[in-house]
N, CA, C and O atoms as CSV, one atom per row, in Angstrom:
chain,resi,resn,atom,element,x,y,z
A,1,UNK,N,N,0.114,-17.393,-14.714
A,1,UNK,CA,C,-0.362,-16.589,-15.810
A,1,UNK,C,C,-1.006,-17.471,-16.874
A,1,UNK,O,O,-2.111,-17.125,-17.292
A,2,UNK,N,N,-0.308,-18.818,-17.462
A,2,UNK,CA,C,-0.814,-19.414,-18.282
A,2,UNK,C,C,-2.220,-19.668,-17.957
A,2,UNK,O,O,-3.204,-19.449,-18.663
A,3,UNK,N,N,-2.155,-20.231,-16.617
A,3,UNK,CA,C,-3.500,-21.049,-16.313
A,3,UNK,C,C,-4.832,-20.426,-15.809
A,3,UNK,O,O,-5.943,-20.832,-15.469
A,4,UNK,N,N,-3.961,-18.854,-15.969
A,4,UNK,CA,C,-5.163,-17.908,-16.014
A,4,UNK,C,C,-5.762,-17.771,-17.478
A,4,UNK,O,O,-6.954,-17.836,-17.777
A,5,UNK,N,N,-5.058,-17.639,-18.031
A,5,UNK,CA,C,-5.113,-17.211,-19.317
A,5,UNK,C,C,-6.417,-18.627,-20.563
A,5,UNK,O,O,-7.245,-18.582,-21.472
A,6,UNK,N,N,-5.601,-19.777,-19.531
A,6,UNK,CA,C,-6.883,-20.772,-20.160
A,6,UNK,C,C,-8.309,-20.892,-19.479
A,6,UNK,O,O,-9.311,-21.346,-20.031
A,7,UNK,N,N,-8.254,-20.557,-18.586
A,7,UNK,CA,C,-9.611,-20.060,-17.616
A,7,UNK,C,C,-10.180,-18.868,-18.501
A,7,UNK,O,O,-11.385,-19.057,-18.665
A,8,UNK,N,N,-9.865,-18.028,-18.955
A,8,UNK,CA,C,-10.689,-16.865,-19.630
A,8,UNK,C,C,-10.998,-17.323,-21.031
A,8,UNK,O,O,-12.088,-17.043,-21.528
A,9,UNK,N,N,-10.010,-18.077,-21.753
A,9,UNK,CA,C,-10.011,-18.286,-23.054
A,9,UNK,C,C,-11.153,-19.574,-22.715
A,9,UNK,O,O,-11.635,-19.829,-23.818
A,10,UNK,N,N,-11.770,-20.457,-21.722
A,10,UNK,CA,C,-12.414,-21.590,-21.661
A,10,UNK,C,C,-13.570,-20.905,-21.223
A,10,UNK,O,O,-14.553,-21.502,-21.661
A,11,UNK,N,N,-13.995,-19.590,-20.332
A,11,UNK,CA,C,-14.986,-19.072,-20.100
A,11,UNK,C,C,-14.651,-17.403,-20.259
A,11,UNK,O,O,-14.508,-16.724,-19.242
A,12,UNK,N,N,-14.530,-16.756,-21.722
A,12,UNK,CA,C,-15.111,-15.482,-21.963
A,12,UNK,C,C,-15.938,-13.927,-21.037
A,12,UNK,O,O,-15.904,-12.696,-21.044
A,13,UNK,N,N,-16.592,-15.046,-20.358
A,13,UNK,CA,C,-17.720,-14.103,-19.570
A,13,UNK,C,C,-16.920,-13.811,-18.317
A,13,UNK,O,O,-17.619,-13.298,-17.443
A,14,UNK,N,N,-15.895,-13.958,-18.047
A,14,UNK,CA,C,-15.348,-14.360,-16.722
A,14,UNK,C,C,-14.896,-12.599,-16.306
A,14,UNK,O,O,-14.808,-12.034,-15.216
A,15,UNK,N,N,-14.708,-12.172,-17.541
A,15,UNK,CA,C,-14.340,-10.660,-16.889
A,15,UNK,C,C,-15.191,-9.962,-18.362
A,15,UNK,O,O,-15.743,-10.353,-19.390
A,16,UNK,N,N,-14.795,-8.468,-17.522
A,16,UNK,CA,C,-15.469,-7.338,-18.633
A,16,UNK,C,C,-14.904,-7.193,-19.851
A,16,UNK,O,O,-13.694,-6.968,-19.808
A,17,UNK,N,N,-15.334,-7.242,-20.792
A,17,UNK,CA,C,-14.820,-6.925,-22.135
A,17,UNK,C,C,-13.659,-5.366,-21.810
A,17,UNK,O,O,-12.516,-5.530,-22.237
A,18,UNK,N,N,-13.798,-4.680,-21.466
A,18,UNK,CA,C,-13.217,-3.137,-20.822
A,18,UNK,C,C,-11.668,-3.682,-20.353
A,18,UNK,O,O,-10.571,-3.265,-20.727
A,19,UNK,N,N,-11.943,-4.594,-19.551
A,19,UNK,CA,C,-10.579,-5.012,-18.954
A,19,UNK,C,C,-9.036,-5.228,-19.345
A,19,UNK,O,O,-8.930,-5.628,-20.505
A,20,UNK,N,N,-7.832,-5.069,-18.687
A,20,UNK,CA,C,-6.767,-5.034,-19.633
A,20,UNK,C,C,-5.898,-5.326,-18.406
A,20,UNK,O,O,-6.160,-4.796,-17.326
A,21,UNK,N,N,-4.794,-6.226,-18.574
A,21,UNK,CA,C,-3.758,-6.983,-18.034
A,21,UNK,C,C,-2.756,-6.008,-18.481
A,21,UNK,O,O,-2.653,-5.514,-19.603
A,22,UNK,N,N,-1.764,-5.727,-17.060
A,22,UNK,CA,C,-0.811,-4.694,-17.060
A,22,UNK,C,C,-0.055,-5.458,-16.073
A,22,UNK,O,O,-0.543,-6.027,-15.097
A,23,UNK,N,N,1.725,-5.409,-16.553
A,23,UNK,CA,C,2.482,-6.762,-16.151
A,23,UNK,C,C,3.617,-5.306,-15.901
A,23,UNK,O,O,4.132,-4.497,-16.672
A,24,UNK,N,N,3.647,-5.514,-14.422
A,24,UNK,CA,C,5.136,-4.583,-14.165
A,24,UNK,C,C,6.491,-5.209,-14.057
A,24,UNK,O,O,6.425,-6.036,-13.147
A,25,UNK,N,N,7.208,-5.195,-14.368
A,25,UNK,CA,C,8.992,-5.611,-13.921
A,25,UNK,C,C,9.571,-4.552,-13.366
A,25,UNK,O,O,10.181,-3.684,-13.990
A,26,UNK,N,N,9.444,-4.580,-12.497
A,26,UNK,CA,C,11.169,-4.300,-11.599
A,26,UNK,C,C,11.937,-4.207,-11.890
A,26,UNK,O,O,12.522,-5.272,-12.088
A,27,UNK,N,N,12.583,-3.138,-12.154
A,27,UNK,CA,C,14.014,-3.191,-12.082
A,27,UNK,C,C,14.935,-3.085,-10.853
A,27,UNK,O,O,15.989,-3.720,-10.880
A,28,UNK,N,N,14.657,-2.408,-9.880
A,28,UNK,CA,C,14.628,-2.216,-8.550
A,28,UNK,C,C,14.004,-2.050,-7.679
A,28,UNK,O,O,13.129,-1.236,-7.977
A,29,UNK,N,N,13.893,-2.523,-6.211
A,29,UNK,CA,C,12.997,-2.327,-5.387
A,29,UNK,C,C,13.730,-1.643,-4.120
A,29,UNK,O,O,14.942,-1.852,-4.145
A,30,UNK,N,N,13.243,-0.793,-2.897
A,30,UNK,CA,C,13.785,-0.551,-2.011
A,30,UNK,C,C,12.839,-0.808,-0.971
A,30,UNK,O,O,11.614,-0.856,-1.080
A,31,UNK,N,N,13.525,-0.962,0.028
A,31,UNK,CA,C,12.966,-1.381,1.773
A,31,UNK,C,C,13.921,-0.708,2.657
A,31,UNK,O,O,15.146,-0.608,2.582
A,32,UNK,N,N,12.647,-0.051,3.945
A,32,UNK,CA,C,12.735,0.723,5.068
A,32,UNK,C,C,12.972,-0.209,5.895
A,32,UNK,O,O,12.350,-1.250,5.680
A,33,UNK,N,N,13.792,-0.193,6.937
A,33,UNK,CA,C,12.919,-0.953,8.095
A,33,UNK,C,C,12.985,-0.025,9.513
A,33,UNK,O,O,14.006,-0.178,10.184
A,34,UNK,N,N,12.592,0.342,9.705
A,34,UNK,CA,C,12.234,1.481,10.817
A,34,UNK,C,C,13.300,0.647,12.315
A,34,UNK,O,O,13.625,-0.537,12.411
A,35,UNK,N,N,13.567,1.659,13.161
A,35,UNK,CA,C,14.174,1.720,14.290
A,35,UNK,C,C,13.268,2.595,15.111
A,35,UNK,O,O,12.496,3.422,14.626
A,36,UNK,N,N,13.438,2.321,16.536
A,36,UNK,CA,C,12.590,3.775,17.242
A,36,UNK,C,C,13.990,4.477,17.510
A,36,UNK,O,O,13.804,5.679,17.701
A,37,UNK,N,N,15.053,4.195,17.570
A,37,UNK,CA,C,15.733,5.852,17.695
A,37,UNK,C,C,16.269,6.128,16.306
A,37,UNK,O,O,17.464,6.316,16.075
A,38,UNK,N,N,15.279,6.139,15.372
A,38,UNK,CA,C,15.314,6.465,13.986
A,38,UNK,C,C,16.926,5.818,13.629
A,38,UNK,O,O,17.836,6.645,13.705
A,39,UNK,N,N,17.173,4.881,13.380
A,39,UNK,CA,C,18.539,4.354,13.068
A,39,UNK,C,C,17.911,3.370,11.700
A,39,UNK,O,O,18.040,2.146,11.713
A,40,UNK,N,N,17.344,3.982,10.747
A,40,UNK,CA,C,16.512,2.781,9.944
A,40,UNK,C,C,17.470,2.030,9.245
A,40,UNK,O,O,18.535,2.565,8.937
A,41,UNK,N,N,17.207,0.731,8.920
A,41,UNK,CA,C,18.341,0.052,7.871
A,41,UNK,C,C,17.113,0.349,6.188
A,41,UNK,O,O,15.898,0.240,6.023
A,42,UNK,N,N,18.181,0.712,5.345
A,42,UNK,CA,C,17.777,0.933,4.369
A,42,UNK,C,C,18.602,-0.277,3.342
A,42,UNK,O,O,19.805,-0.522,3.246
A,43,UNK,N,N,17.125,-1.041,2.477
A,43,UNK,CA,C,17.918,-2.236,1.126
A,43,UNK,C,C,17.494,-2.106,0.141
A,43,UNK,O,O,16.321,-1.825,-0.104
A,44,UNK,N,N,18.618,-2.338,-0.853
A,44,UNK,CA,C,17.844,-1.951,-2.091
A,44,UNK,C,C,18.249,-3.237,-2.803
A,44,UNK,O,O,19.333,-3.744,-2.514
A,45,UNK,N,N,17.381,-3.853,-3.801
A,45,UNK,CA,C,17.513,-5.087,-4.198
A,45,UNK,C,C,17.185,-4.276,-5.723
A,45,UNK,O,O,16.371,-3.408,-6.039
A,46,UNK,N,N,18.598,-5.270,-6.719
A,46,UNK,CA,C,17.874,-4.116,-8.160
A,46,UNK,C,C,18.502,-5.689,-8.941
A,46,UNK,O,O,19.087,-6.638,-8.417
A,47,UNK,N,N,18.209,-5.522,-9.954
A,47,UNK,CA,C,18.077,-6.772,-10.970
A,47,UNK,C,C,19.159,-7.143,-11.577
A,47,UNK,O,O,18.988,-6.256,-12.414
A,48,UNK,N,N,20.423,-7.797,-12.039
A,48,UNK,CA,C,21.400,-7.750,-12.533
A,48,UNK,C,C,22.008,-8.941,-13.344
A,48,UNK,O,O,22.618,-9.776,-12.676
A,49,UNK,N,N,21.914,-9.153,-14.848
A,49,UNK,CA,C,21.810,-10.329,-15.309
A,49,UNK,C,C,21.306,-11.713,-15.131
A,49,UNK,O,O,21.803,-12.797,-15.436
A,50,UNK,N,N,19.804,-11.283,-14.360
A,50,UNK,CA,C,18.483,-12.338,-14.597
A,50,UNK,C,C,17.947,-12.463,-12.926
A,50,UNK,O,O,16.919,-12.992,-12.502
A,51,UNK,N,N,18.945,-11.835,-12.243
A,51,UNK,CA,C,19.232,-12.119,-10.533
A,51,UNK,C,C,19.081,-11.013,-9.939
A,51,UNK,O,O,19.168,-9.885,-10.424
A,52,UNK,N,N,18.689,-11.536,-8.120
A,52,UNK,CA,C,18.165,-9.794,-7.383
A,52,UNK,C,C,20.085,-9.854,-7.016
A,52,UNK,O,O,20.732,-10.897,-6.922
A,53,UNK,N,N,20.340,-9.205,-6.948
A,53,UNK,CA,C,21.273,-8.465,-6.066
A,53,UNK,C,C,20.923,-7.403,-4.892
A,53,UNK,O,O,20.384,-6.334,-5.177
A,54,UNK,N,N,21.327,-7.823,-3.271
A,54,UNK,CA,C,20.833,-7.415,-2.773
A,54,UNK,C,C,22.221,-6.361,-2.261
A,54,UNK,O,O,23.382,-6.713,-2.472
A,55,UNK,N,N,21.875,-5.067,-1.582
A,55,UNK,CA,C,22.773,-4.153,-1.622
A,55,UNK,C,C,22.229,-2.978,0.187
A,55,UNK,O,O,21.265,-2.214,0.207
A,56,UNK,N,N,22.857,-3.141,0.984
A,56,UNK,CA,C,23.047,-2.166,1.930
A,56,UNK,C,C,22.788,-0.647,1.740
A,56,UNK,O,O,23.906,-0.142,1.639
A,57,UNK,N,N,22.075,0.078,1.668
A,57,UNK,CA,C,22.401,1.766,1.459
A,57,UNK,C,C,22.110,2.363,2.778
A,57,UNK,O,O,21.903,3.572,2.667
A,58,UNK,N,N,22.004,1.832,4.246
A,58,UNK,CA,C,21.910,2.504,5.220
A,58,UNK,C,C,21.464,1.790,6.577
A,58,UNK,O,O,20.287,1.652,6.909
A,59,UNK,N,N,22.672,1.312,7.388
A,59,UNK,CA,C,23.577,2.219,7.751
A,59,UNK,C,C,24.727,1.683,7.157
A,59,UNK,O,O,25.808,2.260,7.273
């Protein structure tokens, strides 16, 4: 991020004046992972004093 940030501030023209930087955090994420006799494992990884914690919800 920084060293983006001195690339634009050292060349201006580099993007559209219009443009706007949008920064998401997570608080949780979830993952499928498919089976063919539909048996999917389901994970959910969610954020918990600075760290992922990762967590089982299926099977």
């Amino acid at each position: 991020m920084a060293g983006a940030l001195e690339r634009i501030e050292r060349q201006p023209d580099l993007v559209a004046p219009g443009w706007a930087l949008c920064t998401v955090r997570p608080e949780s994420v979830e993952f499928w992972q498919g089976d063919r006799q539909r048996d999917h494992t389901r994970l959910t990884y969610r954020r918990a004093e600075g760290d992922w914690v990762r967590e089982l919800l299926w099977p």
